[in-house]
C-alpha positions as semicolon CSV with decimal commas, in nm:
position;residue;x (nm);y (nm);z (nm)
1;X;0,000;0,000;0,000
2;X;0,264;0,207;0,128
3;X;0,466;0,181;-0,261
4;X;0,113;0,239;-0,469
5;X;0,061;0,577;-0,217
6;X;0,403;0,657;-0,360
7;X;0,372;0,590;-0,703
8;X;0,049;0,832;-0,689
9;X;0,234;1,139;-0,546
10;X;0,514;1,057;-0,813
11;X;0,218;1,055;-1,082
12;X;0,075;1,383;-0,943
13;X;0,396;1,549;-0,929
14;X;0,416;1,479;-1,289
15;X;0,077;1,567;-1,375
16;X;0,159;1,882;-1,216
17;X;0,444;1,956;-1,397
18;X;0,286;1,909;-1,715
19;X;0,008;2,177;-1,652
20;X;0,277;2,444;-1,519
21;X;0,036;2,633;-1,385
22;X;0,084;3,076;-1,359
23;X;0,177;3,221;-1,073
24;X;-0,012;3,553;-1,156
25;X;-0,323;3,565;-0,945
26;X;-0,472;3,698;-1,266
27;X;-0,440;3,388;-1,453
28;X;-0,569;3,152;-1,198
29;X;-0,692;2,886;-1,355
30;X;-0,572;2,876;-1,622
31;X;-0,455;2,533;-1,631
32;X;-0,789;2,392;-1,501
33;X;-0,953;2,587;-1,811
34;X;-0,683;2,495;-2,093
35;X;-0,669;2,145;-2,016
36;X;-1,017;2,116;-1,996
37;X;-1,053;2,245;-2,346
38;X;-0,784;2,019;-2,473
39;X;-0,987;1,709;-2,320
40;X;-1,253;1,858;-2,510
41;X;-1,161;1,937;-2,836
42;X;-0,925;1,582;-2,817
43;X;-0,601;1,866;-2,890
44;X;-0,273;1,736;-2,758
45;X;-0,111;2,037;-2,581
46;X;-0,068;2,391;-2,600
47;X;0,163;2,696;-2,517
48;X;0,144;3,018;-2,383
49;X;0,304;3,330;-2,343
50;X;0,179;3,672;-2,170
51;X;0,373;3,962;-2,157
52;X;0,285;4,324;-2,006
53;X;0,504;4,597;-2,039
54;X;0,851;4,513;-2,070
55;X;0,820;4,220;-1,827
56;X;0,709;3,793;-1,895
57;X;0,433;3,706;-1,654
58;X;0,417;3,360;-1,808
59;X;0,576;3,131;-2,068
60;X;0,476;2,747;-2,053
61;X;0,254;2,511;-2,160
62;X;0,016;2,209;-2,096
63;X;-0,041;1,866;-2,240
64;X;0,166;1,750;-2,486
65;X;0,430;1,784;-2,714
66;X;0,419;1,424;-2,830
67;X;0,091;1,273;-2,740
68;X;0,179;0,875;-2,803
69;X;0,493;0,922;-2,576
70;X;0,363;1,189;-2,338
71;X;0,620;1,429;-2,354
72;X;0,523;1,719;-2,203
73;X;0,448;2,080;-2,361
74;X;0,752;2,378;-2,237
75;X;0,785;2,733;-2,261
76;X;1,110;2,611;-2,538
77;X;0,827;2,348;-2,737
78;X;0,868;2,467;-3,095
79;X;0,559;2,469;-3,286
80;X;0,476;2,607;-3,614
81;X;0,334;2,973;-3,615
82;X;0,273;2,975;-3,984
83;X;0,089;3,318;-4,108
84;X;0,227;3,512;-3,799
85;X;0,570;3,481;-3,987
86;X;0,416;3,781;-4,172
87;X;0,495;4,070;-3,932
88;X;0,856;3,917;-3,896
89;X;0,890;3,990;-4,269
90;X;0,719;4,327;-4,350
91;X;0,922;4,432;-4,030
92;X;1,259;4,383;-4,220
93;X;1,102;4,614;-4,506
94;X;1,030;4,888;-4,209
95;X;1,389;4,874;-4,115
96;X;1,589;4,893;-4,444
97;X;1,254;5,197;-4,529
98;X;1,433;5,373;-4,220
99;X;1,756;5,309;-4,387
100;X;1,687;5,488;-4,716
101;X;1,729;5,133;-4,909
102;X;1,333;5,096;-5,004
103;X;1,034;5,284;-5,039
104;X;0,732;5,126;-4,921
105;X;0,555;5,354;-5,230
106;X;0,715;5,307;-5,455
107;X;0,598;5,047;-5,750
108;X;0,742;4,737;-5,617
109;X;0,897;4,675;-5,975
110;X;1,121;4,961;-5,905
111;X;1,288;4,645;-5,655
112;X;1,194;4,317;-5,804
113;X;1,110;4,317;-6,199
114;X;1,087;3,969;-6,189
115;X;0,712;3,995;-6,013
116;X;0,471;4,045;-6,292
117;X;0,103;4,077;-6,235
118;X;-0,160;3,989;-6,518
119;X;-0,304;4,365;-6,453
120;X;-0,089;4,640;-6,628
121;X;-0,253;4,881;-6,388
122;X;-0,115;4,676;-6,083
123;X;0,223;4,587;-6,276
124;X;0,306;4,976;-6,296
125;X;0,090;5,061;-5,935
126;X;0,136;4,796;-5,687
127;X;0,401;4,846;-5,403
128;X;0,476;4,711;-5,120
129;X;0,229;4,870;-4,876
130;X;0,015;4,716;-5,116
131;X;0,122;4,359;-5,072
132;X;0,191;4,443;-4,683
133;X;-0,201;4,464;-4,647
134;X;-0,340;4,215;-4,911
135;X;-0,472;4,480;-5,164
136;X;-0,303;4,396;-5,483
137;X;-0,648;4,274;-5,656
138;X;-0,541;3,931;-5,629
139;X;-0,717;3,638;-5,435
140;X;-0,554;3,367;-5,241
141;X;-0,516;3,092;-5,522
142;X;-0,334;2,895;-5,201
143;X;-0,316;2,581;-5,399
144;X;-0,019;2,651;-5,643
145;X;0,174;2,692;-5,378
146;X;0,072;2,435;-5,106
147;X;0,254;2,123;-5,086
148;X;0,454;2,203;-5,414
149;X;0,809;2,137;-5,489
150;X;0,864;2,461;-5,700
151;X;1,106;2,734;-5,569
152;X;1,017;3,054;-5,509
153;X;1,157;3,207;-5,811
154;X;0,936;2,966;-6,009
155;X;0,636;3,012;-5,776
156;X;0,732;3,405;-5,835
157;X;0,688;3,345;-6,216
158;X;0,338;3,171;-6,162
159;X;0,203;3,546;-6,030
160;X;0,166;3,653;-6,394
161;X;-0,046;3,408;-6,480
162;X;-0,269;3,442;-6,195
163;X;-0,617;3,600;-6,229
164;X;-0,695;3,890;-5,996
165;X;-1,059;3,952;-5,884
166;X;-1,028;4,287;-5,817
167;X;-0,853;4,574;-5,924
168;X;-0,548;4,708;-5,720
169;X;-0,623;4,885;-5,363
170;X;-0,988;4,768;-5,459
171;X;-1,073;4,502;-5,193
172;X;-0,866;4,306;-4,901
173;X;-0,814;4,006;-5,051
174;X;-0,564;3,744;-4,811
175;X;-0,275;3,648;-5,035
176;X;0,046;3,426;-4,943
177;X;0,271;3,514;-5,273
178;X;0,280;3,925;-5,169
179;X;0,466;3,843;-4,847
180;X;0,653;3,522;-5,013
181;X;0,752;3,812;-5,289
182;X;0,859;4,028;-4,986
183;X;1,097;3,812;-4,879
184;X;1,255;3,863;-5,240
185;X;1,289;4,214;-5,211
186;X;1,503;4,197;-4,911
187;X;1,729;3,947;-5,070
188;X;1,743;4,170;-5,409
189;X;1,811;4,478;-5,140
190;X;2,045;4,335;-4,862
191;X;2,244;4,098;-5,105
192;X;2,132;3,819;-4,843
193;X;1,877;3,566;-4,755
194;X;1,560;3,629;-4,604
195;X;1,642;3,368;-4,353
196;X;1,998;3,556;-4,294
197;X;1,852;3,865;-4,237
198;X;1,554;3,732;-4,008
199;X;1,859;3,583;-3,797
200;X;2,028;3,898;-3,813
201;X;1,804;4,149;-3,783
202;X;1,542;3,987;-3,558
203;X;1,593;3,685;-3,408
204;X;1,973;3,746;-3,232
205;X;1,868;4,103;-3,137
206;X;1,522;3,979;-2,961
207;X;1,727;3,648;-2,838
208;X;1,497;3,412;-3,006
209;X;1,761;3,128;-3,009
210;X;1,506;2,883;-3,073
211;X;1,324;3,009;-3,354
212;X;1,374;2,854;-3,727
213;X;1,274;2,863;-4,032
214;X;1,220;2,528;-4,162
215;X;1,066;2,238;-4,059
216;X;1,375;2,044;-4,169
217;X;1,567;2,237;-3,877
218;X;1,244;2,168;-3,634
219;X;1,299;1,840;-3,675
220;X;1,650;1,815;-3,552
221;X;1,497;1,983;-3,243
222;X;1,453;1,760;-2,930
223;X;1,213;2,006;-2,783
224;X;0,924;2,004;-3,076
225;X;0,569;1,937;-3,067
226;X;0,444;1,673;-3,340
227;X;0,185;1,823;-3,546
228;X;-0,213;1,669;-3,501
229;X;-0,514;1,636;-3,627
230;X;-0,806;1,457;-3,477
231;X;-1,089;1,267;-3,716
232;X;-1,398;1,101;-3,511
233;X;-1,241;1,225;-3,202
234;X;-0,905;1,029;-3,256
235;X;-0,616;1,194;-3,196
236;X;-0,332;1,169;-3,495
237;X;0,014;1,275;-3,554
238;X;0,018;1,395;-3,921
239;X;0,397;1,502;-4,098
240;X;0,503;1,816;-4,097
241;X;0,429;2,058;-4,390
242;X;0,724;2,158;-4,555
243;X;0,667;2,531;-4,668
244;X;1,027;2,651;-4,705
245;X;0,941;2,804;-5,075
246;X;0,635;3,015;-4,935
247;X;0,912;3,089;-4,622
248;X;0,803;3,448;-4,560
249;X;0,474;3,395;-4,537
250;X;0,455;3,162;-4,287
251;X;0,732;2,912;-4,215
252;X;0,905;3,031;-3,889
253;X;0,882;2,812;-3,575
254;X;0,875;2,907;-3,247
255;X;0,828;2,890;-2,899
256;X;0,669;3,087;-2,606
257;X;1,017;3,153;-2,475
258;X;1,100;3,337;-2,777
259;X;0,788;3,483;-2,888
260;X;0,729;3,689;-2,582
261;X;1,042;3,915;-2,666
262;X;0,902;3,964;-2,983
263;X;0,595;4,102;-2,779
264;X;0,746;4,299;-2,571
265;X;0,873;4,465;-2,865
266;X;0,590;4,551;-3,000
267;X;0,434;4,668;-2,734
268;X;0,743;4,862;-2,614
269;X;0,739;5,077;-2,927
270;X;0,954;4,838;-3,143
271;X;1,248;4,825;-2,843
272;X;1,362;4,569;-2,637
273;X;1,621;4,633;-2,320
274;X;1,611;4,942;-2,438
275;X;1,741;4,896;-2,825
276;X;1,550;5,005;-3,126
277;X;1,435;4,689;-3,319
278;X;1,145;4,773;-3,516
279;X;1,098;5,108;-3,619
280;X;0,874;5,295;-3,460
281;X;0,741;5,519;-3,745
282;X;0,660;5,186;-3,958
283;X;0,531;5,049;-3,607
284;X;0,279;5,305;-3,620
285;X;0,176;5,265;-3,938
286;X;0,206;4,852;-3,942
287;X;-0,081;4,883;-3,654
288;X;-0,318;5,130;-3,789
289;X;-0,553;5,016;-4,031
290;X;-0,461;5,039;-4,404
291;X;-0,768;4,892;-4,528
292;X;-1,082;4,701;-4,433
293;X;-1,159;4,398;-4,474
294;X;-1,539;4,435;-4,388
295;X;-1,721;4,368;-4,141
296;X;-1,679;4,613;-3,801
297;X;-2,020;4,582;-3,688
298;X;-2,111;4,406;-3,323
299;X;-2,357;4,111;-3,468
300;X;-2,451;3,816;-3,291
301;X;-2,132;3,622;-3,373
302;X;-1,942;3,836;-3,228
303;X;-2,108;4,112;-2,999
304;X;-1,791;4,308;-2,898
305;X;-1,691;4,402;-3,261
306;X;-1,687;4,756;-3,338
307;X;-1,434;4,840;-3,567
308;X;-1,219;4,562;-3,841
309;X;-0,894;4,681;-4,024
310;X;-0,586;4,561;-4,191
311;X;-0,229;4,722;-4,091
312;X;0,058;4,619;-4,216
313;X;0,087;4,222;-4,160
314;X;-0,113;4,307;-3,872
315;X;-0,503;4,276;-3,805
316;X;-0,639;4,552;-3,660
317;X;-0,958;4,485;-3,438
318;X;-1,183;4,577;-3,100
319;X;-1,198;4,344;-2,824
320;X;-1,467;4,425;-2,546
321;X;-1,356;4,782;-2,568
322;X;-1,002;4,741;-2,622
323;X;-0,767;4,801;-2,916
324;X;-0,638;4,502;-3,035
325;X;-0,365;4,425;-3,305
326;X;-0,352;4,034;-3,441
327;X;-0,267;3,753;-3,648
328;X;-0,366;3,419;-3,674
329;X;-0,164;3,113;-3,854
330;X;-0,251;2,829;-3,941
331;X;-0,055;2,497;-4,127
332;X;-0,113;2,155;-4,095
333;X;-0,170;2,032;-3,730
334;X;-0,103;2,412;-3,595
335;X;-0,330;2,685;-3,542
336;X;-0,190;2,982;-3,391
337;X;-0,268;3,364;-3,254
338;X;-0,052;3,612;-3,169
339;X;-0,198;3,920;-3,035
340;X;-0,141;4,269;-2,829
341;X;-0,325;4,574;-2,668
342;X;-0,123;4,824;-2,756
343;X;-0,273;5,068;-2,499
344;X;-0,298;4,826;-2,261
345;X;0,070;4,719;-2,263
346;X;-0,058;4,346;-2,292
347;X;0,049;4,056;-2,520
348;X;-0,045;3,722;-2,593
349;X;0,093;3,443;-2,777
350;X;-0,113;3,093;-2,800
351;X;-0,042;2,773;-3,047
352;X;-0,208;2,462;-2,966
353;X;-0,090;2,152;-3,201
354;X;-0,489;2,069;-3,338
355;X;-0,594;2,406;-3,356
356;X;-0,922;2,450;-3,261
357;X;-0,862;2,550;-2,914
358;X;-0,691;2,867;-2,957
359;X;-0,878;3,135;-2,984
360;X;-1,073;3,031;-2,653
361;X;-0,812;3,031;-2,463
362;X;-0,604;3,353;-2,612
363;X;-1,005;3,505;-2,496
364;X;-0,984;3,363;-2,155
365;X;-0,625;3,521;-2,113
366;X;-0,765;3,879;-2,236
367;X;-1,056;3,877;-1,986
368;X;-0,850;3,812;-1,721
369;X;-0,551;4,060;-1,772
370;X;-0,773;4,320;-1,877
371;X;-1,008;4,260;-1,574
372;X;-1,322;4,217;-1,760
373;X;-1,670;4,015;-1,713
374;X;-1,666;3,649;-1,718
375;X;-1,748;3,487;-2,034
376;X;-1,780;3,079;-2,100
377;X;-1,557;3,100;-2,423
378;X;-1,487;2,754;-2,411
379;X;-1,844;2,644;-2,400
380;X;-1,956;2,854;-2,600
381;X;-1,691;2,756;-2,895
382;X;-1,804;2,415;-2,841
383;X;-2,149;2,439;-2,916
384;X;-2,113;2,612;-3,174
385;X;-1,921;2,356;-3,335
386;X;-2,205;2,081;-3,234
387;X;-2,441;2,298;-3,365
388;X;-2,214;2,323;-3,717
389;X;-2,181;1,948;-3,721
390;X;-2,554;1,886;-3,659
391;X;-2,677;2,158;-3,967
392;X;-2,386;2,003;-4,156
393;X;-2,549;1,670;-4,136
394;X;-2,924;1,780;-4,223
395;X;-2,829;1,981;-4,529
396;X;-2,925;1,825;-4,877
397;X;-2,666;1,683;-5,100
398;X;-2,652;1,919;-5,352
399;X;-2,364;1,679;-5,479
400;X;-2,645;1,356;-5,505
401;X;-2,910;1,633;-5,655
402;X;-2,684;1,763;-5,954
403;X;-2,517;1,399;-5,998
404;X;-2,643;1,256;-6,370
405;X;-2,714;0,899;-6,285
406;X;-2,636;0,598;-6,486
407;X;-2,386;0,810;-6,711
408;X;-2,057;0,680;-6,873
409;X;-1,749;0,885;-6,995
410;X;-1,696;0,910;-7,385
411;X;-1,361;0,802;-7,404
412;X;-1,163;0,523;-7,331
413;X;-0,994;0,518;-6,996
414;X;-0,661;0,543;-7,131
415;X;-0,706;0,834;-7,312
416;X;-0,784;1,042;-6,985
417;X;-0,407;1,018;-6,857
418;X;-0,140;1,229;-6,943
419;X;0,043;1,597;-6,777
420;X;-0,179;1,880;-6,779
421;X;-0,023;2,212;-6,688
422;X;-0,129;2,553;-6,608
423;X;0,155;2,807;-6,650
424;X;-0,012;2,949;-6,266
425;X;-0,034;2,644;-6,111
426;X;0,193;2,387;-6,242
427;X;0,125;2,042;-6,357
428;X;-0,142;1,746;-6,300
429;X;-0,009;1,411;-6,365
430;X;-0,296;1,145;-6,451
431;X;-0,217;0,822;-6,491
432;X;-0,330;0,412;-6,502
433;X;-0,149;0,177;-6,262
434;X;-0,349;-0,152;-6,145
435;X;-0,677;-0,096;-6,289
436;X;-0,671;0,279;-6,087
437;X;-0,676;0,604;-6,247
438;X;-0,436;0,805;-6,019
439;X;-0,394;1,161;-5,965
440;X;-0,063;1,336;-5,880
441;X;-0,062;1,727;-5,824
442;X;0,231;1,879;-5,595
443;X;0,340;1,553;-5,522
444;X;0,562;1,642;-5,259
445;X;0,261;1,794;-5,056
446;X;0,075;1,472;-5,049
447;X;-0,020;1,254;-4,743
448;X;-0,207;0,988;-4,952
449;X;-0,262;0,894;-5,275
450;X;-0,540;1,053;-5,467
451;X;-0,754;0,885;-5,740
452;X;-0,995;0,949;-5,991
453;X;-1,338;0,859;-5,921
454;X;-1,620;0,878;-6,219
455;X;-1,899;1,114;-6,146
456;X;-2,086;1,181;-6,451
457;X;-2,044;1,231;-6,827
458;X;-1,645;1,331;-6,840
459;X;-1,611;1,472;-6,505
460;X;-1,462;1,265;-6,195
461;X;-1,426;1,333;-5,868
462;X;-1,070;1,335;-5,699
463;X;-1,092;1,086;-5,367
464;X;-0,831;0,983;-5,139
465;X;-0,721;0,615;-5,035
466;X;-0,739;0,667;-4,637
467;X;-1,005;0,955;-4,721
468;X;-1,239;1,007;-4,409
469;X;-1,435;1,298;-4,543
470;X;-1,782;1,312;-4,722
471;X;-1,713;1,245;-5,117
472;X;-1,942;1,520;-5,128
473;X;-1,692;1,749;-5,063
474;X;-1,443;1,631;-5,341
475;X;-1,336;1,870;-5,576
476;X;-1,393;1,733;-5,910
477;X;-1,244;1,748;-6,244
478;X;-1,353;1,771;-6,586
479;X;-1,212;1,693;-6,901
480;X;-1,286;1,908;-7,183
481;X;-1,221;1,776;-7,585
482;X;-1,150;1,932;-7,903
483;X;-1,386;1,900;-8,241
484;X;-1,193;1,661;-8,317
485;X;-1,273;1,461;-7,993
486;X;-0,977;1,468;-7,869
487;X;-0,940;1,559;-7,478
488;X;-0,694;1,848;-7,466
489;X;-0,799;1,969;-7,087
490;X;-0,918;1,964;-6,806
491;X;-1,054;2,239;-6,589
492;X;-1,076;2,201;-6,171
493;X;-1,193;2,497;-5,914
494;X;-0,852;2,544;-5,700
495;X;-1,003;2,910;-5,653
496;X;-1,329;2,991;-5,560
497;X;-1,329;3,345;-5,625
498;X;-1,234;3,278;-6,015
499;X;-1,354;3,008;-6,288
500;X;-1,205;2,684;-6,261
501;X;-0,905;2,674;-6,322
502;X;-0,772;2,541;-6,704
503;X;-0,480;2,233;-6,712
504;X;-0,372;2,223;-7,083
505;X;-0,280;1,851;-7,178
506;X;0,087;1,847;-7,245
507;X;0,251;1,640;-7,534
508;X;0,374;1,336;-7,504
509;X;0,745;1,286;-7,432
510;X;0,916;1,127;-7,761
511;X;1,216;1,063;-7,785
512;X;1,465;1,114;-8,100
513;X;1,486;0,744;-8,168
514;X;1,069;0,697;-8,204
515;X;1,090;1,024;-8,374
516;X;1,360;0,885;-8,647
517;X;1,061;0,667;-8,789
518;X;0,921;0,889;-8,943
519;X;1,167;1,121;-9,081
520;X;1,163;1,044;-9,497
521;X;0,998;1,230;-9,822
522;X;0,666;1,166;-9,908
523;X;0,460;1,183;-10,177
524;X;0,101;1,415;-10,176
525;X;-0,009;1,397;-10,529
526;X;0,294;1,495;-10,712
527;X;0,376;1,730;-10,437
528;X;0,671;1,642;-10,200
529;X;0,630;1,663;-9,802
530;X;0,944;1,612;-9,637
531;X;0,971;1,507;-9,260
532;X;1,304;1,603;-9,079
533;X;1,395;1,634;-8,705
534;X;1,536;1,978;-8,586
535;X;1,755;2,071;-8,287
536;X;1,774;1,696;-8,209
537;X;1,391;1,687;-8,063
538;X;1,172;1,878;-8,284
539;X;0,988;1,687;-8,528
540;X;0,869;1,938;-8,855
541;X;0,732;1,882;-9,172
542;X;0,804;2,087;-9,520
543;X;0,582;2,096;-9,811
544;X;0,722;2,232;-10,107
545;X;0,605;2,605;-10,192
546;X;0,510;2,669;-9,821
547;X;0,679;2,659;-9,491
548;X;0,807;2,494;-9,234
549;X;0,521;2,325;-8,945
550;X;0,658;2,176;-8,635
551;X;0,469;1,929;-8,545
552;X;0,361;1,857;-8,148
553;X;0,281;1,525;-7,988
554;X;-0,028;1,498;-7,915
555;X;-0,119;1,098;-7,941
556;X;0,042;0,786;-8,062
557;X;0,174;0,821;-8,405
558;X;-0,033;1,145;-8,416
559;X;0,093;1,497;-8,439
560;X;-0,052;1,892;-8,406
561;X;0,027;2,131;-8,598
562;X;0,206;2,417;-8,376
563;X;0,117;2,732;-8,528
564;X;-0,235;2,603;-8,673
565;X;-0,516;2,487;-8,431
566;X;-0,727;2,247;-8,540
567;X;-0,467;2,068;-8,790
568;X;-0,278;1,764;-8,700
569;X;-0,100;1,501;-8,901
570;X;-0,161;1,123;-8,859
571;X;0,094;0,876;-8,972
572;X;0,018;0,509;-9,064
573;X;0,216;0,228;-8,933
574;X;0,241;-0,139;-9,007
575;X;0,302;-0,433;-8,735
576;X;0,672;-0,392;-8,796
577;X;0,654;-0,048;-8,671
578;X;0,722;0,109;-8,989
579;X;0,559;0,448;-9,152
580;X;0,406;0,387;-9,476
581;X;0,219;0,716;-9,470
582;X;0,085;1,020;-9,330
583;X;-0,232;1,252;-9,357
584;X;-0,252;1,568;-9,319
585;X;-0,588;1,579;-9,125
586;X;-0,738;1,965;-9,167
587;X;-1,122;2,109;-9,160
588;X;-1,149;2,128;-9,464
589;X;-1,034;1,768;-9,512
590;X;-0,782;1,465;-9,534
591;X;-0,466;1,439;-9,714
592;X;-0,262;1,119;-9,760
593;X;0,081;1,112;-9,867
594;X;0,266;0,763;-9,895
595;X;0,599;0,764;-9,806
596;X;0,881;0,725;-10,059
């Protein structure tokens, strides 16, 4: 009895340490209240940090880091803080303004030519206050960049082909690539890195010797919380997202430790111990609103809402009378906020690793260091979730309603694979492999494998092998053909604020050997078509008394005519594999020529 009495207090103890509780008297409780919301929401951990003034009342954390294992959540837990890497950046833009190297109105072109927007107005307009506050005209189009393998110079070169929604300084519209193409300016300025500079210009200053930029370097990290989700109420781990190319917008990891210096700098006019940091002219303006975007009105949603602005990489908002600058992240298994009241010389940093959590208890912490009214925040975020789940359950399938029963697609299944590529968002890879149709897009992104799934008529719905969601809620894909029935395209909604987006089917990869075959002179009624391979990999055609036509893959033993749509040339071939002809397959038409 005596050694199970023991082995209790030594459970306790560590119970205890896990939850960490404050020693504030203002934040009693708060260990009762955030574990209690982690039990309910099924979230792993969470941590903290409060600041006021120039002083930490508390850095720590509760639950865990690493759920399976119970390892314990500490003020030095790295998590991911995703979008609240955005201030970090436009910061470094405030500092070389104050240093004559950058204007932040100036056209942003003046600094990096290489950004090209599909809007002349914006390409000769936009600047970087622009981008700063997510008024550039352009909407998110998040998935050409999420999970994909391309640089940032290439995901640069997508912007161009990008359609805005808006004109520029129009409309707030949230957009990763402006801050990603932030962090390009400062390299183009400073002749460095945007991670060198963050390490130089923030992180050693502020003491954040924790803080990366990469999962890669999280990962070597022994003090790192896995990332979650939770599906039917079962906590997960899930891999980390690796979004090193979109860096600047939102790839810094951190811990409470760390981030409440970067409070107290904010709310300390941009100094810490005293030092200048952040500027405080482009403090001022980075916290007062630059634009709205809507709202600002108390509702029932939200009853304490009176005002709703956008500063620069900062939210601008009221809380229960109280000015209050934020910004939210979010990436996979990580939901963040990191907030202050700038008049109230109060900061708050909260990350919990399965998000949904967060805000409740960054609310909790506000009440209680601003001395204000009691509010259930918790329960109240609860059921309204229950009450989500329940309407989501009774709402009619418009999916089942607009589905075309007993339909078949017009091709054979073969003929739907191939690479599809918009010049904005990269390329789709379709293909056959055990009877499946697969689908490949930003492979390097993927947690499963994703398959085709036939809907109606040519379109298909995109499913997942370990997919728990409603196939309702698939995104689906349709292929488009040609006159001449051939399926050149396919078109998918990756945006919701545009029309779905277009995938071009690419040629077929041939190489110079298969092309040899059909190099030769041929005869088209007395007239002489010669076939000849340029630069090694181009296969054209001549005819006598015109020009010269490249000709494009475009099926087996079938060719389009580059610069004339519509036109493609067909060559014959026997069992041995050998040409004995082509035609010349037009609209007005078909022309054989037999091969000398």
């Amino acid at each position: 009895m005596r050694k199970f009495f023991l082995l209790l207090n030594t459970l306790l103890l560590f119970v205890c340490s896990i939850a960490q509780p404050p020693t504030d008297p203002r934040l009693k409780g708060l260990d009762t209240f955030a574990l209690r919301l982690l039990k309910e929401w099924h979230a792993p951990g969470v941590t903290i940090a409060v600041v006021e003034k120039n002083k930490v009342v508390y850095t720590g954390g509760f639950g865990y880091r690493d759920y399976e294992k119970k390892l314990p959540v500490t003020e030095h837990t790295l998590f991911a803080i995703g979008s609240c890497t955005k201030a970090f950046t436009s910061s470094i833009l405030g500092m070389l303004e104050k240093e004559g190297k950058v204007s932040l109105d100036k056209p942003v072109r003046d600094y990096l030519p290489e950004l090209v927007f599909k809007n002349d107005y914006t390409n000769k307009h936009a600047t970087l206050r622009d981008m700063m506050c997510h008024r550039t005209g352009l909407p998110r189009h998040d998935y050409s960049w999420y999970g994909s393998t391309a640089s940032r110079n290439e995901l640069l070169a997508r912007v161009q082909y990008q359609e805005p929604t808006f004109e520029l300084r129009e409309k707030y519209q949230y957009n990763n690539f402006m801050f990603m193409a932030q962090g390009l300016v400062i390299e183009k300025i400073t002749g460095k890195s945007w991670e060198e500079n963050m390490q130089e210009r923030i992180f050693k200053p502020l003491g954040m010797s924790k803080t990366n930029m990469s999962v890669i370097e999280m990962e070597k990290s022994a003090d790192r919380s896995l990332a979650y989700s939770s599906t039917n109420n079962k906590i997960q781990a899930i891999p980390y997202r690796n979004i090193d190319a979109i860096g600047p917008a939102g790839s810094i990891n951190s811990c409470a430790k760390d981030m409440a210096n970067w409070l107290i700098t904010w709310i300390n006019d941009g100094k810490f111990n005293g030092k200048e940091i952040i500027p405080p002219g482009y403090r001022a303006q980075a916290i007062t609103s630059q634009i709205s975007p809507g709202g600002g009105l108390p509702g029932t949603e939200n009853p304490d809402l009176h005002m709703s602005g956008y500063g620069l990489a900062w939210g601008i908002s009221s809380y229960r009378g109280h000015y209050r600058v934020e910004h939210s992240g979010g990436i996979d298994g990580f939901i963040t906020s990191t907030s202050f009241f700038p008049s109230d010389s109060i900061g708050i940093f909260v990350v919990t690793n399965q998000g949904t959590p967060t805000t409740s208890i960054r609310n909790f912490i506000a009440d209680r260091m601003l001395r204000l009214s009691y509010r259930p925040w918790g329960k109240t975020a609860l059921a309204d979730k229950l009450k989500a789940d329940s309407t989501a359950k009774t709402t009619p399938n418009k999916d089942s309603i607009n589905r075309k029963p007993g339909t078949k697609y017009s091709h054979d299944i073969e003929e739907y694979t191939g690479e599809f590529e918009n010049k904005g968002y990269g390329i789709i890879k379709i293909f056959r492999e055990k009877d499946t149709t697969w689908i490949d897009y930003n492979e390097a992104g993927k947690r499963t494998k994703s398959y085709l799934e036939h809907y109606h008529y040519d379109v298909f719905r995109i499913r997942q092998t370990d997919e728990t969601e409603n196939p309702k809620d698939a995104p689906k894909v349709a292929f488009n053909a040609n006159t001449r029935g051939n399926l050149i395209e396919i078109e998918i909604q990756l945006e919701p604020t545009v029309k779905d987006i277009l995938f071009e089917k690419l040629p077929p990869a041939v190489g110079k050997n298969e092309l040899q075959k059909y190099v030769g002179d041929y005869d088209l009624n007395g007239t002489n078509v010669k076939v000849y391979i340029k630069d090694d990999k181009t296969l054209m055609a001549f005819i006598a008394g015109q020009t010269d036509y490249e000709l494009v893959p475009a099926k087996e033993n079938e060719f389009d005519l580059k610069i004339a749509k519509g036109y493609s040339v067909k060559f014959e071939v026997n069992n041995k594999n050998e040409v004995l002809s082509l035609t010349f397959i037009q609209p007005n038409g078909n022309f054989k020529a037999t091969k000398k």
